[in-house]
C-alpha positions in Angstrom: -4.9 -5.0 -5.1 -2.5 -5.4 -8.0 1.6 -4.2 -8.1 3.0 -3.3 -10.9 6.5 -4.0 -10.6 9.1 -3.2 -13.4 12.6 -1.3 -14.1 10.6 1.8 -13.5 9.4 1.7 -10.0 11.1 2.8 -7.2 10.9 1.1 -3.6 9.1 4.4 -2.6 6.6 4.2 -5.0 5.9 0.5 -4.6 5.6 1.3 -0.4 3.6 4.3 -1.5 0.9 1.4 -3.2 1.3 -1.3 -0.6 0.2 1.3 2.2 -2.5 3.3 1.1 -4.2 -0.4 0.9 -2.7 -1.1 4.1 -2.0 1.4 6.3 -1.0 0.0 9.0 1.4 -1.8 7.5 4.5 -1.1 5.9 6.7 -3.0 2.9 10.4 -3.1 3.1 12.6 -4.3 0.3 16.2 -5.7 1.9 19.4 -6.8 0.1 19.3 -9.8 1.2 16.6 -12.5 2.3 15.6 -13.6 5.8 14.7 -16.9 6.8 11.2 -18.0 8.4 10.6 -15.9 12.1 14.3 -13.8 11.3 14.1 -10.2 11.6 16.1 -8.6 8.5 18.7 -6.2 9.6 17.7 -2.5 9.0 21.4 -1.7 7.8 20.5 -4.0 4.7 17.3 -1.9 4.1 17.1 0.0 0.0 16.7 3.4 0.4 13.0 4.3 -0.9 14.6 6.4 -4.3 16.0 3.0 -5.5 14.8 1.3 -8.8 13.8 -1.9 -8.5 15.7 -3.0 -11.2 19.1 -2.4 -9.5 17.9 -4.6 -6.5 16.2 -7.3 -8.0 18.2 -10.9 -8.8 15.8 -11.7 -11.4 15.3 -9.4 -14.6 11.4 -10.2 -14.6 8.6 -7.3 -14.9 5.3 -8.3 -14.1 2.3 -7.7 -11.7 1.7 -9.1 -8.2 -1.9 -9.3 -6.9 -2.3 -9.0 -3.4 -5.0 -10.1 -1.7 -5.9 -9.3 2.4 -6.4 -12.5 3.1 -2.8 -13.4 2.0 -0.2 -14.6 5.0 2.9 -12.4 5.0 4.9 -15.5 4.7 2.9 -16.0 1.6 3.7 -12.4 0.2 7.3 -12.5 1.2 8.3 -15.5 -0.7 6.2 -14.7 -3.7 8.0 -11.0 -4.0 11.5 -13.8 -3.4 10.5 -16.6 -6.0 8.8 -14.0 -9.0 11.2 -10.7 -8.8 14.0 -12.3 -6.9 13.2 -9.5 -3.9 13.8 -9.5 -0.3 10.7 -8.0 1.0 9.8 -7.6 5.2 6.5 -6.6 6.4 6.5 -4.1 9.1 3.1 -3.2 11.7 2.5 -0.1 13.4 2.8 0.1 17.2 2.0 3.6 18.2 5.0 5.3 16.8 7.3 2.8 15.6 7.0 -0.2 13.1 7.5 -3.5 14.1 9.1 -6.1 11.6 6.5 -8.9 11.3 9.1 -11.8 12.3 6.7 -14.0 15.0 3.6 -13.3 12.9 4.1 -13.9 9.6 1.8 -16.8 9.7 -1.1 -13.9 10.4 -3.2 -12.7 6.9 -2.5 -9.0 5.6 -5.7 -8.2 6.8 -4.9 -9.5 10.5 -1.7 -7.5 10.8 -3.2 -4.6 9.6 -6.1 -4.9 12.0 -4.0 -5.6 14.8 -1.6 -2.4 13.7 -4.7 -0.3 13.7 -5.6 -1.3 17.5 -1.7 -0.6 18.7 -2.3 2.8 17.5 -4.8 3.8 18.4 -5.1 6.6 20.9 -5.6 5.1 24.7 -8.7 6.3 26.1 -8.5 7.3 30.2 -11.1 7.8 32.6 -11.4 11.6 32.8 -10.1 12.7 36.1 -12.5 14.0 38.8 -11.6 16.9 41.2 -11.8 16.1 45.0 -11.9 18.6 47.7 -10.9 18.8 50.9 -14.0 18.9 53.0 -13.9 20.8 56.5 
Protein backbone atom coordinates (compact mmCIF):
# COMPACT_ATOMS: atom_id res chain seq x y z
CA UNK A 1 0.00 0.00 0.00
CA UNK A 2 1.16 3.54 -0.69
CA UNK A 3 0.56 6.87 1.84
CA UNK A 4 0.34 9.85 0.53
CA UNK A 5 1.44 12.19 3.05
CA UNK A 6 1.43 16.11 2.52
CA UNK A 7 0.20 19.58 4.20
CA UNK A 8 -3.22 18.28 3.26
CA UNK A 9 -3.85 15.19 5.21
CA UNK A 10 -5.17 14.94 8.35
CA UNK A 11 -4.02 12.22 11.04
CA UNK A 12 -7.66 10.84 10.59
CA UNK A 13 -7.42 10.41 7.10
CA UNK A 14 -3.94 8.89 7.10
CA UNK A 15 -5.41 6.27 10.10
CA UNK A 16 -8.50 6.01 7.92
CA UNK A 17 -5.80 4.41 4.95
CA UNK A 18 -3.49 2.59 7.29
CA UNK A 19 -6.57 0.57 8.62
CA UNK A 20 -8.76 -0.42 5.95
CA UNK A 21 -5.29 -2.29 4.83
CA UNK A 22 -4.90 -3.30 8.26
CA UNK A 23 -7.65 -3.66 10.31
CA UNK A 24 -6.52 -4.86 13.08
CA UNK A 25 -4.17 -2.53 13.53
CA UNK A 26 -4.27 1.02 14.28
CA UNK A 27 -1.57 4.12 13.42
CA UNK A 28 -1.02 6.75 16.04
CA UNK A 29 0.83 9.94 15.33
CA UNK A 30 2.42 11.34 18.93
CA UNK A 31 4.23 14.70 19.67
CA UNK A 32 7.05 13.33 20.48
CA UNK A 33 9.10 10.00 19.71
CA UNK A 34 9.47 6.89 21.74
CA UNK A 35 12.41 4.87 22.07
CA UNK A 36 12.82 1.09 21.05
CA UNK A 37 10.14 -1.31 23.45
CA UNK A 38 8.63 2.37 25.15
CA UNK A 39 5.09 2.80 25.12
CA UNK A 40 4.28 6.57 23.97
CA UNK A 41 2.10 8.33 26.40
CA UNK A 42 -1.56 8.75 25.19
CA UNK A 43 -1.64 12.40 26.63
CA UNK A 44 0.92 13.17 23.74
CA UNK A 45 -1.40 11.63 21.14
CA UNK A 46 -2.68 14.41 17.84
CA UNK A 47 -6.17 14.59 17.76
CA UNK A 48 -7.29 12.79 14.37
CA UNK A 49 -8.65 16.54 12.70
CA UNK A 50 -4.91 17.61 12.82
CA UNK A 51 -2.94 18.46 9.61
CA UNK A 52 0.01 16.81 9.21
CA UNK A 53 1.74 19.72 8.42
CA UNK A 54 1.41 21.34 11.91
CA UNK A 55 2.88 18.12 13.52
CA UNK A 56 5.58 17.23 11.39
CA UNK A 57 9.46 18.53 12.14
CA UNK A 58 10.35 18.16 8.62
CA UNK A 59 8.55 20.28 5.82
CA UNK A 60 8.76 17.18 3.36
CA UNK A 61 5.66 15.83 1.22
CA UNK A 62 6.02 12.63 -0.27
CA UNK A 63 4.68 8.97 -0.43
CA UNK A 64 5.39 6.00 1.97
CA UNK A 65 4.96 2.50 0.67
CA UNK A 66 4.03 0.03 3.05
CA UNK A 67 4.50 -3.30 2.70
CA UNK A 68 2.92 -6.30 5.19
CA UNK A 69 5.94 -7.78 5.52
CA UNK A 70 7.38 -4.59 7.05
CA UNK A 71 8.51 -4.74 11.05
CA UNK A 72 6.77 -1.96 12.94
CA UNK A 73 10.09 -0.86 14.11
CA UNK A 74 10.81 -0.54 10.47
CA UNK A 75 7.60 1.66 9.79
CA UNK A 76 8.05 3.74 12.87
CA UNK A 77 11.37 4.99 12.17
CA UNK A 78 10.74 5.48 8.48
CA UNK A 79 7.51 7.77 9.27
CA UNK A 80 10.58 9.49 12.06
CA UNK A 81 13.59 9.79 9.61
CA UNK A 82 11.30 10.85 6.07
CA UNK A 83 8.38 13.23 7.64
CA UNK A 84 9.97 13.88 11.03
CA UNK A 85 6.70 11.94 12.68
CA UNK A 86 6.23 10.18 15.79
CA UNK A 87 4.07 7.28 14.77
CA UNK A 88 2.93 4.11 17.36
CA UNK A 89 1.31 1.09 16.18
CA UNK A 90 -1.56 -0.10 18.12
CA UNK A 91 -3.29 -4.12 17.85
CA UNK A 92 -6.69 -5.01 18.72
CA UNK A 93 -7.42 -7.08 21.81
CA UNK A 94 -11.06 -7.64 21.89
CA UNK A 95 -12.13 -4.15 22.78
CA UNK A 96 -9.16 -2.17 23.35
CA UNK A 97 -5.91 -1.44 21.41
CA UNK A 98 -2.77 -2.41 22.57
CA UNK A 99 0.42 -0.19 21.79
CA UNK A 100 2.86 -2.52 19.99
CA UNK A 101 5.84 -1.72 22.45
CA UNK A 102 7.27 -5.68 23.11
CA UNK A 103 6.45 -6.57 19.47
CA UNK A 104 7.66 -4.26 17.29
CA UNK A 105 10.20 -6.63 15.95
CA UNK A 106 6.86 -8.64 14.55
CA UNK A 107 5.93 -7.78 10.53
CA UNK A 108 2.59 -5.76 9.83
CA UNK A 109 1.16 -8.70 8.62
CA UNK A 110 1.97 -10.68 11.99
CA UNK A 111 0.47 -8.01 14.26
CA UNK A 112 -2.40 -7.86 12.29
CA UNK A 113 -2.84 -11.59 12.34
CA UNK A 114 -2.38 -11.88 15.85
CA UNK A 115 -5.02 -8.76 16.33
CA UNK A 116 -7.50 -10.68 14.29
CA UNK A 117 -7.21 -13.94 16.64
CA UNK A 118 -7.53 -11.58 20.11
CA UNK A 119 -10.77 -10.57 18.69
CA UNK A 120 -12.20 -12.80 17.74
CA UNK A 121 -15.38 -14.06 19.41
CA UNK A 122 -14.57 -17.09 22.00
CA UNK A 123 -16.36 -20.13 21.06
CA UNK A 124 -17.96 -22.28 24.24
CA UNK A 125 -19.18 -25.69 24.43
CA UNK A 126 -22.94 -25.23 24.24
CA UNK A 127 -24.44 -26.03 27.58
CA UNK A 128 -26.45 -29.36 28.04
CA UNK A 129 -29.53 -29.53 30.32
CA UNK A 130 -29.34 -32.18 33.17
CA UNK A 131 -32.17 -33.45 35.10
CA UNK A 132 -32.78 -34.72 38.13
CA UNK A 133 -33.66 -38.32 37.84
CA UNK A 134 -35.97 -40.08 40.50
Amino acid sequence: MELVINETKTVGEIQKAFNKRFPYLKISFFKKPHAAGEASPLSEMHHVDELIKDIRHKDKNGIISIDGDMQVNQLEMLFQEVFGLSVQIFRKSGENWLQTTTTDSWTLNQQNMKGKEMSAPIETEEQQDYHEQA
